[in-house]
N, C-alpha and C positions, 0 to 999 in steps of 0.2 A: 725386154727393155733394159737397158742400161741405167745402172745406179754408180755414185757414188761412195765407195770406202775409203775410212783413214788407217791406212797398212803401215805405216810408218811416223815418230816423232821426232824430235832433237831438242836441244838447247843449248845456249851458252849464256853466263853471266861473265862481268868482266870479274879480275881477278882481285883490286883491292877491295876489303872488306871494311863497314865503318859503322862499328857497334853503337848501342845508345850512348855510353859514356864518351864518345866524340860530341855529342849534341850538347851532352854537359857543359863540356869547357866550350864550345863554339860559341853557345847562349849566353855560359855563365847563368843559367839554374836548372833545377832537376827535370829534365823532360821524360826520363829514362822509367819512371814510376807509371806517369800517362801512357807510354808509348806498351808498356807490360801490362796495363790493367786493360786499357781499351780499347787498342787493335792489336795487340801481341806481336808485335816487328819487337825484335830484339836487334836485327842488323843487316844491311843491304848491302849493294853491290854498286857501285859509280862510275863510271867512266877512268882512263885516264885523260890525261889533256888531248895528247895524237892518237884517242879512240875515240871510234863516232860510233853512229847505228849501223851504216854498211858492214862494220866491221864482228858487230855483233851479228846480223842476220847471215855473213857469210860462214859464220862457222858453227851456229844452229843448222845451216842446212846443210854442210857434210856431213854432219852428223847425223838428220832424216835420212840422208841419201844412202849412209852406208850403212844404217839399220834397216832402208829397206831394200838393200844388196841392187840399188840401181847406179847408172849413170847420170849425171847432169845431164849429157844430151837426150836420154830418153825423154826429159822434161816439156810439154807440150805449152807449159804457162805459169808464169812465176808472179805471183800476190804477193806484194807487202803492205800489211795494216800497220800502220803509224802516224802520230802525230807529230811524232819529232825527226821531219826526215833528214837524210844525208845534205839535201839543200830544198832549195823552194823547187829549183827546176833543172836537168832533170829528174826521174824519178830516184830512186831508193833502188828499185826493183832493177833499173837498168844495169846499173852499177852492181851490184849483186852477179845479175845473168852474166854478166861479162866473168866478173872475178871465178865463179864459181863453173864456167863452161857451159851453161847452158843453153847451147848455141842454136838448140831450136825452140827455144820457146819466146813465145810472146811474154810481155811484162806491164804490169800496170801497180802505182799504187792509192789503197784506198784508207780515205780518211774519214772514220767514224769514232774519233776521239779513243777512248777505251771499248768499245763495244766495237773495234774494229776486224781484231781478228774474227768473233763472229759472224759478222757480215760478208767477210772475205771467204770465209769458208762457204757459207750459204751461197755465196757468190759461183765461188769455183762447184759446188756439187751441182748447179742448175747449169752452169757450161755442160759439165759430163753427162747430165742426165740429157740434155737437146742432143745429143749424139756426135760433136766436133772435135771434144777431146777427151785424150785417155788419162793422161797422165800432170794432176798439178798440184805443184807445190806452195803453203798458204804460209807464210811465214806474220807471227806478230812481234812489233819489235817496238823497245822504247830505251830511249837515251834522256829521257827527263833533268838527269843532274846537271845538263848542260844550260836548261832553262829555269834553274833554280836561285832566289835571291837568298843569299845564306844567311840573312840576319832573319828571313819569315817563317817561323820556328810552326804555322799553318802548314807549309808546304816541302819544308828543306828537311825535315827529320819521318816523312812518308814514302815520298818517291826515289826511286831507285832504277838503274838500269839492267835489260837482257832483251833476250830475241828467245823465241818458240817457234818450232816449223811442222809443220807436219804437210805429208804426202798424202793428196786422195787419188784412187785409182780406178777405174773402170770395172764395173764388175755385173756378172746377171745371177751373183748367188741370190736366194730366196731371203726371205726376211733379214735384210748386211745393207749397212750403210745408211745412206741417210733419209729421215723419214719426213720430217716435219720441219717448219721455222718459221718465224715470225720477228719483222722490224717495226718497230714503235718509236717515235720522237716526240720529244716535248720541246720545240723551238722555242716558246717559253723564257725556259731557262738559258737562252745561250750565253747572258752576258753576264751569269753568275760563277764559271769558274773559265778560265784559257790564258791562251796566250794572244795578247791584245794587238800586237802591233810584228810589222814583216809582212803582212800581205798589203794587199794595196787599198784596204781603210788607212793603215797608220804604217806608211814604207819605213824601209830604215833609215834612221839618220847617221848619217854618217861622221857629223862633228855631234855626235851623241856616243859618248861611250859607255853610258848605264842609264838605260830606261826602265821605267818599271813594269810599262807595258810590253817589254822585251823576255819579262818575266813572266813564269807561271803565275798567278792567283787565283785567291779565293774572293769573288767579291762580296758572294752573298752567304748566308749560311743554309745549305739545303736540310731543309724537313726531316729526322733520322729516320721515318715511319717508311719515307718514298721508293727509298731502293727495296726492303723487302716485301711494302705491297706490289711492286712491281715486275721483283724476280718471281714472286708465288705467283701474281695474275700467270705470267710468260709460262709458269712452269703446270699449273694447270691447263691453261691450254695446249701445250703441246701433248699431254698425258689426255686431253678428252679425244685434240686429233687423231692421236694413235689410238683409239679405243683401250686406255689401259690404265690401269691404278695407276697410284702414285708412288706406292710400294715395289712396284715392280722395276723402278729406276733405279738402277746399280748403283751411278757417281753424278754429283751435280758438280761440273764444274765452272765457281761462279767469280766474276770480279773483287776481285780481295784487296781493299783497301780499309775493309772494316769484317775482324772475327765475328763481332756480334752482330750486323748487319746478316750475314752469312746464317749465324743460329738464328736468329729470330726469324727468319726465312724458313729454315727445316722445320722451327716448330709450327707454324703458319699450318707447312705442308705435310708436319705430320712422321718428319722421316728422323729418323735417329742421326747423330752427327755426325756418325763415323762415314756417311753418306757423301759428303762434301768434303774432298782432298783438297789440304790449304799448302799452300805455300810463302804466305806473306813472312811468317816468322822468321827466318835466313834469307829471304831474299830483297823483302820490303816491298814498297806497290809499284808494280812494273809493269801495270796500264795496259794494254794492248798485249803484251805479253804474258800475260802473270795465270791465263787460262791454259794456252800452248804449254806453259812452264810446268803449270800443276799436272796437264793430262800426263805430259812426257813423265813427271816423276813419280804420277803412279801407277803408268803403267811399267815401269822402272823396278820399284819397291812391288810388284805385284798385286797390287789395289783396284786392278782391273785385269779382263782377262775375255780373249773372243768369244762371242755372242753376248757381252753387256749391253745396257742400254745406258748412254749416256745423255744428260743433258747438258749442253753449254749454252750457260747464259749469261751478259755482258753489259754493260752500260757505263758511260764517259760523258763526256761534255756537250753540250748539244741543247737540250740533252739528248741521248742516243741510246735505245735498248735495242737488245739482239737475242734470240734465243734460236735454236735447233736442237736435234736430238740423231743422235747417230746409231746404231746396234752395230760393235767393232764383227 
Protein backbone atom coordinates (compact mmCIF):
# COMPACT_ATOMS: atom_id res chain seq x y z
CA UNK A 1 0.00 0.00 0.00
CA UNK A 2 1.20 3.29 -1.01
CA UNK A 3 2.25 5.99 1.57
CA UNK A 4 2.97 9.35 1.51
CA UNK A 5 6.81 10.88 2.07
CA UNK A 6 8.23 14.55 2.42
CA UNK A 7 11.61 13.91 0.35
CA UNK A 8 12.24 17.33 -0.20
CA UNK A 9 11.79 21.24 1.21
CA UNK A 10 12.37 24.96 0.00
CA UNK A 11 11.80 28.48 1.02
CA UNK A 12 11.96 31.92 0.17
CA UNK A 13 11.52 35.12 2.14
CA UNK A 14 11.57 38.41 0.33
CA UNK A 15 14.75 40.30 0.58
CA UNK A 16 13.99 43.71 2.48
CA UNK A 17 14.59 43.22 6.21
CA UNK A 18 12.56 45.49 8.87
CA UNK A 19 13.95 45.29 12.37
CA UNK A 20 12.00 46.48 15.64
CA UNK A 21 13.56 49.80 15.55
CA UNK A 22 11.45 50.51 12.34
CA UNK A 23 8.26 50.12 14.55
CA UNK A 24 9.91 52.51 16.74
CA UNK A 25 9.90 55.51 14.51
CA UNK A 26 6.76 54.24 12.54
CA UNK A 27 4.60 54.19 16.08
CA UNK A 28 6.73 56.74 17.74
CA UNK A 29 7.17 54.55 21.03
CA UNK A 30 9.03 51.52 22.26
CA UNK A 31 7.42 48.40 20.67
CA UNK A 32 10.92 46.77 20.23
CA UNK A 33 10.99 45.80 24.25
CA UNK A 34 7.31 43.96 23.83
CA UNK A 35 8.19 42.44 20.75
CA UNK A 36 11.79 40.87 22.52
CA UNK A 37 10.19 39.89 25.74
CA UNK A 38 6.99 38.22 24.52
CA UNK A 39 7.12 36.79 21.22
CA UNK A 40 10.86 37.28 20.25
CA UNK A 41 10.40 38.55 16.45
CA UNK A 42 13.40 40.69 16.43
CA UNK A 43 12.65 41.29 12.50
CA UNK A 44 10.80 40.23 9.39
CA UNK A 45 10.65 40.15 5.89
CA UNK A 46 7.85 42.23 3.56
CA UNK A 47 7.11 42.32 0.50
CA UNK A 48 8.16 44.91 -1.99
CA UNK A 49 5.57 46.99 -3.79
CA UNK A 50 5.79 44.75 -7.54
CA UNK A 51 6.16 41.52 -5.13
CA UNK A 52 3.29 39.50 -4.38
CA UNK A 53 2.78 35.72 -3.03
CA UNK A 54 3.07 34.19 -6.63
CA UNK A 55 6.27 35.51 -6.53
CA UNK A 56 7.26 34.08 -3.27
CA UNK A 57 5.81 30.50 -3.70
CA UNK A 58 7.54 30.36 -7.29
CA UNK A 59 10.79 30.46 -5.91
CA UNK A 60 10.22 28.28 -2.61
CA UNK A 61 9.39 25.66 -5.10
CA UNK A 62 12.65 25.70 -7.23
CA UNK A 63 14.07 25.38 -4.59
CA UNK A 64 11.93 21.98 -3.17
CA UNK A 65 12.34 20.99 -6.75
CA UNK A 66 16.11 21.09 -6.96
CA UNK A 67 16.71 19.70 -3.58
CA UNK A 68 14.66 17.01 -4.41
CA UNK A 69 16.82 16.53 -7.88
CA UNK A 70 13.18 16.64 -9.75
CA UNK A 71 11.47 18.28 -12.61
CA UNK A 72 8.36 20.50 -12.53
CA UNK A 73 6.91 18.38 -14.94
CA UNK A 74 7.30 15.35 -12.93
CA UNK A 75 4.81 17.10 -10.58
CA UNK A 76 1.41 15.34 -10.50
CA UNK A 77 -0.47 18.21 -8.27
CA UNK A 78 0.38 21.50 -7.07
CA UNK A 79 -1.38 22.96 -3.38
CA UNK A 80 -1.17 26.40 -2.24
CA UNK A 81 -2.20 27.12 1.49
CA UNK A 82 -2.87 30.83 1.62
CA UNK A 83 -4.83 33.37 2.76
CA UNK A 84 -3.44 36.15 0.90
CA UNK A 85 -3.68 35.08 -2.46
CA UNK A 86 -2.16 36.35 -5.85
CA UNK A 87 -6.02 37.41 -6.49
CA UNK A 88 -9.63 36.40 -5.46
CA UNK A 89 -9.76 34.31 -8.72
CA UNK A 90 -7.84 32.67 -10.29
CA UNK A 91 -6.02 30.42 -8.15
CA UNK A 92 -2.40 31.09 -6.67
CA UNK A 93 -1.61 27.68 -7.50
CA UNK A 94 -2.32 28.21 -11.28
CA UNK A 95 -0.06 30.97 -11.73
CA UNK A 96 2.63 29.17 -9.88
CA UNK A 97 2.15 25.92 -12.34
CA UNK A 98 2.43 27.97 -15.36
CA UNK A 99 5.55 30.06 -13.99
CA UNK A 100 7.22 27.22 -12.69
CA UNK A 101 6.58 24.48 -15.67
CA UNK A 102 4.55 22.36 -14.20
CA UNK A 103 2.75 21.30 -17.04
CA UNK A 104 1.20 18.15 -15.64
CA UNK A 105 -0.07 18.78 -12.85
CA UNK A 106 -3.45 19.61 -11.56
CA UNK A 107 -3.53 22.85 -9.09
CA UNK A 108 -5.80 23.98 -6.44
CA UNK A 109 -5.64 26.35 -3.74
CA UNK A 110 -6.74 25.88 0.02
CA UNK A 111 -7.84 28.26 2.64
CA UNK A 112 -7.44 27.30 6.19
CA UNK A 113 -6.25 30.73 7.44
CA UNK A 114 -2.73 29.69 9.12
CA UNK A 115 -3.51 26.07 9.68
CA UNK A 116 -3.35 25.84 6.16
CA UNK A 117 -0.32 24.43 5.05
CA UNK A 118 -1.32 21.51 7.35
CA UNK A 119 -4.38 20.73 5.87
CA UNK A 120 -2.80 20.88 2.51
CA UNK A 121 -0.43 18.42 3.32
CA UNK A 122 -2.94 16.02 5.04
CA UNK A 123 -4.69 16.84 1.85
CA UNK A 124 -2.13 15.78 -0.59
CA UNK A 125 -0.93 12.51 1.55
CA UNK A 126 -4.63 11.06 1.47
CA UNK A 127 -4.56 11.84 -2.58
CA UNK A 128 -1.21 9.48 -2.53
CA UNK A 129 -2.36 7.12 -0.25
CA UNK A 130 -6.01 6.28 -2.63
CA UNK A 131 -3.44 5.43 -5.28
CA UNK A 132 -3.81 8.41 -8.19
CA UNK A 133 -0.92 10.17 -7.50
CA UNK A 134 2.86 10.14 -7.10
CA UNK A 135 4.17 13.07 -7.11
CA UNK A 136 2.86 16.48 -5.07
CA UNK A 137 4.04 19.54 -4.20
CA UNK A 138 2.28 21.51 -0.86
CA UNK A 139 3.53 24.96 -0.86
CA UNK A 140 2.52 27.42 2.15
CA UNK A 141 2.64 30.99 1.54
CA UNK A 142 1.86 34.32 3.06
CA UNK A 143 2.11 38.05 1.90
CA UNK A 144 0.40 39.53 4.83
CA UNK A 145 2.30 43.06 4.71
CA UNK A 146 0.14 43.73 1.97
CA UNK A 147 -3.10 43.55 4.14
CA UNK A 148 -1.45 45.47 6.98
CA UNK A 149 -2.83 48.88 8.48
CA UNK A 150 0.49 50.57 9.58
CA UNK A 151 -0.71 52.70 12.26
CA UNK A 152 -2.20 49.00 14.17
CA UNK A 153 0.80 48.50 16.13
CA UNK A 154 -1.68 44.76 17.07
CA UNK A 155 -1.04 43.59 13.76
CA UNK A 156 1.75 45.71 11.59
CA UNK A 157 4.90 44.97 13.90
CA UNK A 158 3.80 40.61 13.84
CA UNK A 159 3.07 39.60 10.42
CA UNK A 160 5.53 39.18 7.84
CA UNK A 161 6.03 37.61 4.51
CA UNK A 162 7.45 34.04 2.76
CA UNK A 163 6.50 30.85 1.04
CA UNK A 164 7.63 27.09 2.31
CA UNK A 165 7.20 24.05 -0.02
CA UNK A 166 7.75 20.91 0.41
CA UNK A 167 7.44 17.68 -1.99
CA UNK A 168 5.46 14.37 -0.87
CA UNK A 169 6.20 11.43 -2.83
CA UNK A 170 5.00 7.98 -3.20
CA UNK A 171 6.41 5.48 -1.28
CA UNK A 172 5.76 1.54 0.05
CA UNK A 173 8.87 1.85 2.52
CA UNK A 174 7.84 0.45 6.00
CA UNK A 175 7.20 2.54 8.96
CA UNK A 176 8.05 6.46 6.23
CA UNK A 177 5.76 8.90 5.90
CA UNK A 178 2.67 9.89 6.87
CA UNK A 179 0.90 8.46 9.89
CA UNK A 180 -1.76 10.20 11.48
CA UNK A 181 -3.93 13.74 11.30
CA UNK A 182 -6.53 15.44 12.72
CA UNK A 183 -8.73 18.88 11.71
CA UNK A 184 -10.58 20.54 14.39
CA UNK A 185 -12.59 23.99 13.95
CA UNK A 186 -13.89 26.37 16.17
CA UNK A 187 -16.32 28.53 13.81
CA UNK A 188 -16.94 30.30 16.96
CA UNK A 189 -14.40 32.50 16.63
CA UNK A 190 -14.43 33.43 13.10
CA UNK A 191 -15.35 37.05 13.47
CA UNK A 192 -12.57 37.55 15.93
CA UNK A 193 -9.50 38.03 13.88
CA UNK A 194 -9.48 38.27 9.35
CA UNK A 195 -9.81 40.17 6.79
CA UNK A 196 -13.34 41.41 6.55
CA UNK A 197 -14.33 42.64 3.36
CA UNK A 198 -13.27 41.49 -0.68
CA UNK A 199 -15.36 38.57 -0.74
CA UNK A 200 -18.73 38.97 -1.51
CA UNK A 201 -20.19 39.82 2.30
CA UNK A 202 -18.38 43.21 1.97
CA UNK A 203 -16.95 43.57 -2.19
CA UNK A 204 -14.58 46.13 -2.83
CA UNK A 205 -15.28 49.59 -3.18
CA UNK A 206 -13.97 51.01 -5.57
CA UNK A 207 -14.48 54.87 -4.71
CA UNK A 208 -13.08 53.46 -1.24
CA UNK A 209 -9.42 53.84 -1.24
CA UNK A 210 -8.70 52.68 2.68
CA UNK A 211 -11.06 50.58 4.33
CA UNK A 212 -10.54 49.04 7.50
CA UNK A 213 -12.23 46.09 6.72
CA UNK A 214 -9.62 45.81 3.68
CA UNK A 215 -7.40 45.30 6.56
CA UNK A 216 -6.10 42.52 8.82
CA UNK A 217 -7.55 42.75 12.47
CA UNK A 218 -7.82 41.79 15.60
CA UNK A 219 -11.30 42.21 16.76
CA UNK A 220 -11.47 40.19 19.84
CA UNK A 221 -8.69 39.22 22.07
CA UNK A 222 -8.23 35.40 22.10
CA UNK A 223 -7.83 33.36 25.43
CA UNK A 224 -3.61 32.92 25.80
CA UNK A 225 -4.54 29.47 27.48
CA UNK A 226 -6.51 28.27 23.74
CA UNK A 227 -3.78 27.71 21.48
CA UNK A 228 -1.59 25.56 23.80
CA UNK A 229 -4.55 23.46 25.35
CA UNK A 230 -5.25 22.85 21.82
CA UNK A 231 -1.85 22.16 20.15
CA UNK A 232 -1.17 19.56 23.45
CA UNK A 233 -4.93 17.99 23.00
CA UNK A 234 -3.78 17.68 18.84
CA UNK A 235 -0.43 16.50 19.80
CA UNK A 236 -1.66 13.78 22.30
CA UNK A 237 -3.76 12.49 20.21
CA UNK A 238 -1.84 11.84 17.41
CA UNK A 239 1.05 10.24 19.82
CA UNK A 240 -1.98 7.89 21.37
CA UNK A 241 -3.04 7.16 17.41
CA UNK A 242 0.37 6.11 16.64
CA UNK A 243 0.68 3.93 19.84
CA UNK A 244 3.73 5.93 21.01
CA UNK A 245 5.06 8.35 23.89
CA UNK A 246 5.35 11.57 23.51
CA UNK A 247 9.03 11.39 23.92
CA UNK A 248 9.66 9.69 21.20
CA UNK A 249 8.64 12.85 18.87
CA UNK A 250 11.85 14.17 17.47
CA UNK A 251 10.48 17.95 16.22
CA UNK A 252 7.09 19.68 16.77
CA UNK A 253 6.71 21.86 14.31
CA UNK A 254 4.25 24.50 15.51
CA UNK A 255 2.49 27.92 14.38
CA UNK A 256 4.86 30.65 15.64
CA UNK A 257 3.25 33.65 16.27
CA UNK A 258 3.77 33.38 20.14
CA UNK A 259 7.49 31.79 21.62
CA UNK A 260 5.73 31.30 24.79
CA UNK A 261 2.49 29.84 23.37
CA UNK A 262 5.09 27.28 21.82
CA UNK A 263 6.78 26.68 25.60
CA UNK A 264 3.84 26.40 27.39
CA UNK A 265 2.80 23.74 25.07
CA UNK A 266 6.16 21.59 25.45
CA UNK A 267 5.66 21.85 29.03
CA UNK A 268 1.98 20.77 28.90
CA UNK A 269 3.57 17.74 26.83
CA UNK A 270 6.43 17.21 28.71
CA UNK A 271 9.19 17.60 26.10
CA UNK A 272 12.26 19.70 26.48
CA UNK A 273 12.32 22.93 24.12
CA UNK A 274 14.90 22.20 22.07
CA UNK A 275 12.10 19.90 20.64
CA UNK A 276 10.20 22.63 18.82
CA UNK A 277 12.45 24.43 15.83
CA UNK A 278 11.42 28.28 15.85
CA UNK A 279 11.65 30.55 13.30
CA UNK A 280 9.62 33.61 14.13
CA UNK A 281 12.73 35.44 15.45
CA UNK A 282 14.40 36.54 11.87
CA UNK A 283 11.65 36.04 10.05
CA UNK A 284 8.33 37.29 12.12
CA UNK A 285 4.79 35.38 11.84
CA UNK A 286 4.36 34.18 8.31
CA UNK A 287 1.07 32.47 8.86
CA UNK A 288 0.73 29.57 6.47
CA UNK A 289 4.14 29.60 5.94
CA UNK A 290 6.10 29.89 8.99
CA UNK A 291 5.80 25.55 9.56
CA UNK A 292 7.17 24.80 5.86
CA UNK A 293 9.77 27.54 6.78
CA UNK A 294 10.77 26.01 10.16
CA UNK A 295 10.73 22.33 8.74
CA UNK A 296 13.07 23.41 5.70
CA UNK A 297 15.53 25.21 8.29
CA UNK A 298 16.00 22.40 10.27
CA UNK A 299 16.27 20.10 8.36
CA UNK A 300 18.83 22.60 6.79
CA UNK A 301 20.89 23.37 10.04
CA UNK A 302 20.53 19.47 10.77
CA UNK A 303 17.77 19.47 13.53
CA UNK A 304 16.26 16.56 11.80
CA UNK A 305 17.45 13.80 10.06
CA UNK A 306 15.60 10.35 8.24
CA UNK A 307 13.65 8.23 10.24
CA UNK A 308 12.41 11.22 12.79
CA UNK A 309 9.13 11.51 13.89
CA UNK A 310 7.59 14.79 13.13
CA UNK A 311 4.68 16.51 14.43
CA UNK A 312 3.09 19.41 12.46
CA UNK A 313 0.69 21.46 14.07
CA UNK A 314 -1.18 24.70 12.93
CA UNK A 315 -4.06 26.93 13.76
CA UNK A 316 -5.23 30.49 12.05
CA UNK A 317 -8.45 32.17 11.71
CA UNK A 318 -11.50 30.20 11.68
CA UNK A 319 -10.79 29.28 13.97
CA UNK A 320 -8.80 26.35 12.31
CA UNK A 321 -6.56 23.49 13.83
CA UNK A 322 -4.55 20.96 11.88
CA UNK A 323 -2.28 18.46 13.08
CA UNK A 324 -0.34 15.33 11.48
CA UNK A 325 2.62 13.49 11.97
CA UNK A 326 5.18 12.27 9.44
CA UNK A 327 8.40 9.55 10.15
CA UNK A 328 10.90 11.46 7.23
Amino acid sequence: MKNAKIVSSGMYVPEDIYTNAYFNELLGEDVDTWLRENVEIFERRWCRDNESTADLCEKAANAALKNAGLKASDLDLLIIATDTPEYISPSTAAVVQHRIGAVNAGTFDLNAACAGFVTATETAAHYIKSGGLDKIMVIGAYGMSKYLDKKDKKTVTLFADGAGAVILTATEEKNKGHQIGQLISKGEYADWMGIYAGGTKTPIDHDVIEHKDHRLKFVKKFPPELNPQMWSMLAKQLADQMKIDIKEVDQFLITQININAIRETLKILGAHEDKAYTVMHHYGYTGSACIPMALHKAWENERIKEGDTLFFIGSGGGLAFAANAFIL
